[in-house]
N, C-alpha and C positions, 0 to 999 in steps of 0.2 A: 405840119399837117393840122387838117383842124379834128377836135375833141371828141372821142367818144363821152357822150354823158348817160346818165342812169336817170331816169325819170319815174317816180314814185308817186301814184296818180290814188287821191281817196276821196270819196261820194261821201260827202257830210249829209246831204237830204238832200230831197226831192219829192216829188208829188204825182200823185198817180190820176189817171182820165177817169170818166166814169163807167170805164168798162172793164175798171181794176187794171190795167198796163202801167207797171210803173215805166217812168223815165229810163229809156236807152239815148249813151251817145256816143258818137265816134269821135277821135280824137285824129287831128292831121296834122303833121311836120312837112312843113310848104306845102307839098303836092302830094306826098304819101299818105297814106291809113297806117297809121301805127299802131289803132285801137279799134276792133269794128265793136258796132252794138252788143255783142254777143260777148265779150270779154270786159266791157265795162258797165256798171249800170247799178242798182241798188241792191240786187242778190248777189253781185260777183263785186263789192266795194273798194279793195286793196287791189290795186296791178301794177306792179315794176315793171318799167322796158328801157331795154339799153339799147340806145342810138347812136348813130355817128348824126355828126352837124354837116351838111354838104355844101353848106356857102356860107360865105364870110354874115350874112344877118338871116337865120332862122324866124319862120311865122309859125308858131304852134297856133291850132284853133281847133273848137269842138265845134259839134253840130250834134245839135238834138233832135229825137228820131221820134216826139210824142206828136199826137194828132186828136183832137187841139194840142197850138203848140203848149208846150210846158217848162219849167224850170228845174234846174240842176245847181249845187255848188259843190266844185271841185276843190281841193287841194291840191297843191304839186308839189315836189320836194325834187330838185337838183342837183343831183349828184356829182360834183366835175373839178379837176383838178390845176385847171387853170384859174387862178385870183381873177384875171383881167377880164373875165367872162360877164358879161353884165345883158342884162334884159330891160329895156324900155318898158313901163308900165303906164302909158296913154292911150294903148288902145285894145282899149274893151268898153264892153258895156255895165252898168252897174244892175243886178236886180232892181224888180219894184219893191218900194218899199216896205211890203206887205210880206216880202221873203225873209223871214229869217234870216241869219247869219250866226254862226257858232258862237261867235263872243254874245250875242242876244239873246241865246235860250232860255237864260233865267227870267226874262225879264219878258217875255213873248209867247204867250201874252196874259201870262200871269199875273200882271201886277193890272191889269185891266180886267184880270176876275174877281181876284180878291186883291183888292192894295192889301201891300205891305203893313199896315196902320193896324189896318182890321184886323188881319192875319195873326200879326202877333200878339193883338190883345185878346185873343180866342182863349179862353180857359181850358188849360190841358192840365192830366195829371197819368199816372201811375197806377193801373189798381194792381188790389190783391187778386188772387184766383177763388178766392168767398165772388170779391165783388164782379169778375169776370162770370161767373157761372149762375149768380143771381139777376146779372142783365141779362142773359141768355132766357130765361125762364118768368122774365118781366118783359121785355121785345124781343121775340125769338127771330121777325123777321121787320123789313121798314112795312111802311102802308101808304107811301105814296106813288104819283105815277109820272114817267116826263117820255119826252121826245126827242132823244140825242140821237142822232143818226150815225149808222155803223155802216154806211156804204163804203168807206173809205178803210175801216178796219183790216189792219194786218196782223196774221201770226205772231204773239211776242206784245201787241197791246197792252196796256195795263187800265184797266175799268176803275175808277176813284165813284162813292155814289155820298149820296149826301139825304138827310131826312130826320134833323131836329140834331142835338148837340150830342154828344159822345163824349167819355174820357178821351181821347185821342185828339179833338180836337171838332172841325169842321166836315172833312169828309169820315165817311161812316165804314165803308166796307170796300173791298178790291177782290179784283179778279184777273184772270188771263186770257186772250181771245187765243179762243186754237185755231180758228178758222175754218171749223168741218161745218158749222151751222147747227141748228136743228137744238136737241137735247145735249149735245156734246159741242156747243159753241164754247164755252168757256168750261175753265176750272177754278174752282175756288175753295176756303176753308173757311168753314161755319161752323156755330157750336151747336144750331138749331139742326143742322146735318149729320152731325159727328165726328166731323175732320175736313176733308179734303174730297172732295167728287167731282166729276162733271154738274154743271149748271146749265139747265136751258137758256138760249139766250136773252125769251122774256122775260125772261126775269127780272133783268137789269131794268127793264122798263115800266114792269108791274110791283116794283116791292118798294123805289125811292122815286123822292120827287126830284130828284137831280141825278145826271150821269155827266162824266164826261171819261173821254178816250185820251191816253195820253201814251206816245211812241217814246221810246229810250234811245239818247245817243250813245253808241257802242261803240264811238272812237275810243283809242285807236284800233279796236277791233273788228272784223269784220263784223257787218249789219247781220250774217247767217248764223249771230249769237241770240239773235231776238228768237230765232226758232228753237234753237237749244235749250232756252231758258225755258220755253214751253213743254218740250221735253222736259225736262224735269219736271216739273210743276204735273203732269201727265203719270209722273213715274210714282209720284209721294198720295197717289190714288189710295185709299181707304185706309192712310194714315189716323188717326185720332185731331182734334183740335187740341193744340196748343193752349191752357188755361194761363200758363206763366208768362205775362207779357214782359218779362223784363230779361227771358231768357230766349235771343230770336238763333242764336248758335247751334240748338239742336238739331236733328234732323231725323229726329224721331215721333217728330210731332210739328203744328203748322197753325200760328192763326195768318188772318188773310194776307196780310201786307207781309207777314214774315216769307212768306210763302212763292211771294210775287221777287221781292229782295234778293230771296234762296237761289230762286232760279237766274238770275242773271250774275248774281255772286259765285256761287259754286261750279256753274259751268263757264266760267271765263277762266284763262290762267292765271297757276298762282303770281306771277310777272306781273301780272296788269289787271288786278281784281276790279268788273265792271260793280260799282257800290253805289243802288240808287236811294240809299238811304242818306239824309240830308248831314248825319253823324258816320262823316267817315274813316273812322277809326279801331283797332281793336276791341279797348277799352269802351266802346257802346255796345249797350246788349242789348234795343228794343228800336224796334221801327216800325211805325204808325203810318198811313197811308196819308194822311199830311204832311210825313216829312217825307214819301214818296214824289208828293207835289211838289215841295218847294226842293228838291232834288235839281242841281242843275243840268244833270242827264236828260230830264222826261220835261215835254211840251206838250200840251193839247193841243189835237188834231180834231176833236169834236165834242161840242155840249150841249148841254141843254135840261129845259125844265120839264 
């Protein structure tokens, strides 16, 4: 007889219209719907389905449900116990080449904001919590202004801002989009604050002369980690700032990038901790919202000056 297989279907990205709908698709085996819009898509990212094969050569095909049309990339994982089982890969279509693809995150399009060159000749260092609390009280806040556009912002975003040089590097300060808007668009940890609060969301626009928006890949987890992570970051509300930048493991305290880190760290399992710090190890105990950047989890979705 022929094969039941297990099919293991995951939403690496995708991109949303400008009426905010992210990408739905349906998934068919020949003639059937094994997948409607409703069960697969970028809030619902993992779906197993176990099938039987009904003829000797199967046609899996998606169809995408955005209007304008739009892009999707899947994964699939095959599950089946016959060796002899084989799949033709001629016919498909490739994305444009403006899509991303998992193995090009790091590089897309990062290396086209800051080359790599630049990047790493950037002077970084370590301070104390003297030096911490005395830049605080010498730029409490930036003073420049830009136009990065947040029409496309999602739940779980991470805000990188930039406005003259820093211990840390390049980018200056970070934050979390919640998505409600208004006064409670984001959350962040500032020392000119006193920890951890909501931030309105011009802020981002009236304090640096640079912003950019940058999504996390939460393979192999679900993408409904990007919300969790927000949670968190929501829950560590009227914590204190974090002066010790060399100690990001507490959770008693918070500067901004640790904060953003925390939350994608702490609530993924301990199995498959999501680590958008570019040092991913135990032994590193600080994370700078440039090593957030060069993270090969997180891509910009949006900048500007």
């Amino acid at each position: 007889g022929l094969p039941e297989i297990v099919l293991i279907f995951r939403v690496l990205n995708g991109d949303s219209t400008n009426s905010g709908y992210l990408t739905h698709v349906s998934v068919y085996l020949n003639d059937e719907e094994i997948l409607s819009e409703n069960e697969l898509n970028q809030s619902n990212g993992l779906v197993e389905k176990s099938v039987t094969l009904t003829q000797e050569e199967n046609i899996l095909w998606v169809k995408l449900w955005d209007d304008p049309p739009g892009w999707i990339t899947i994964s699939f994982l095959i599950e089946v116990a016959d060796r002899n089982f084989t799949i033709p890969g001629d016919n498909y279509e490739l994305p444009p080449d403006t899509v991303p693809v998992p193995e090009e995150y790091w590089k897309f399009p990062k290396e086209n904001d800051i080359p790599f060159s630049e990047f790493k000749a950037i002077p970084r260092y370590i301070p104390t919590e003297k030096e911490v609390r005395e830049y605080f009280e010498q730029y409490p806040t930036g003073e420049g202004t830009n136009s990065c556009p947040f029409n496309n912002n999602q739940r779980g975003d991470i805000l990188l801002t930039h406005d003259g040089w820093i211990w840390c590097g390049w980018h200056r300060h970070s934050g979390i989009w919640t998505g409600y808007g208004g006064a409670r668009g984001t959350v962040h940890s500032h020392g000119d604050d006193g920890g951890v609060c909501y931030k309105i969301v011009d802020y981002w626009w009236n304090s640096y002369d640079f912003c950019r928006v940058m999504r996390v890949i939460t393979w192999p987890i679900s993408t409904n980690l990007r919300s969790s992570a927000t949670d968190y970051c929501e829950e560590q509300i009227g914590k204190p700032y974090n002066y010790n930048w060399l100690w990001k493991w507490t959770q008693s305290s918070f500067y901004c990038s640790q904060l953003n880190w925390a939350g994608y760290y702490w609530k993924s399992p301990w199995y498959c901790r999501i680590d958008i710090d570019i040092c991913c190890h135990l032994g590193d105990c600080h994370v700078s919202p440039d090593e957030i950047f060069a993270n090969w989890r997180t891509y910009t979705i949006a900048s500007g000056w």
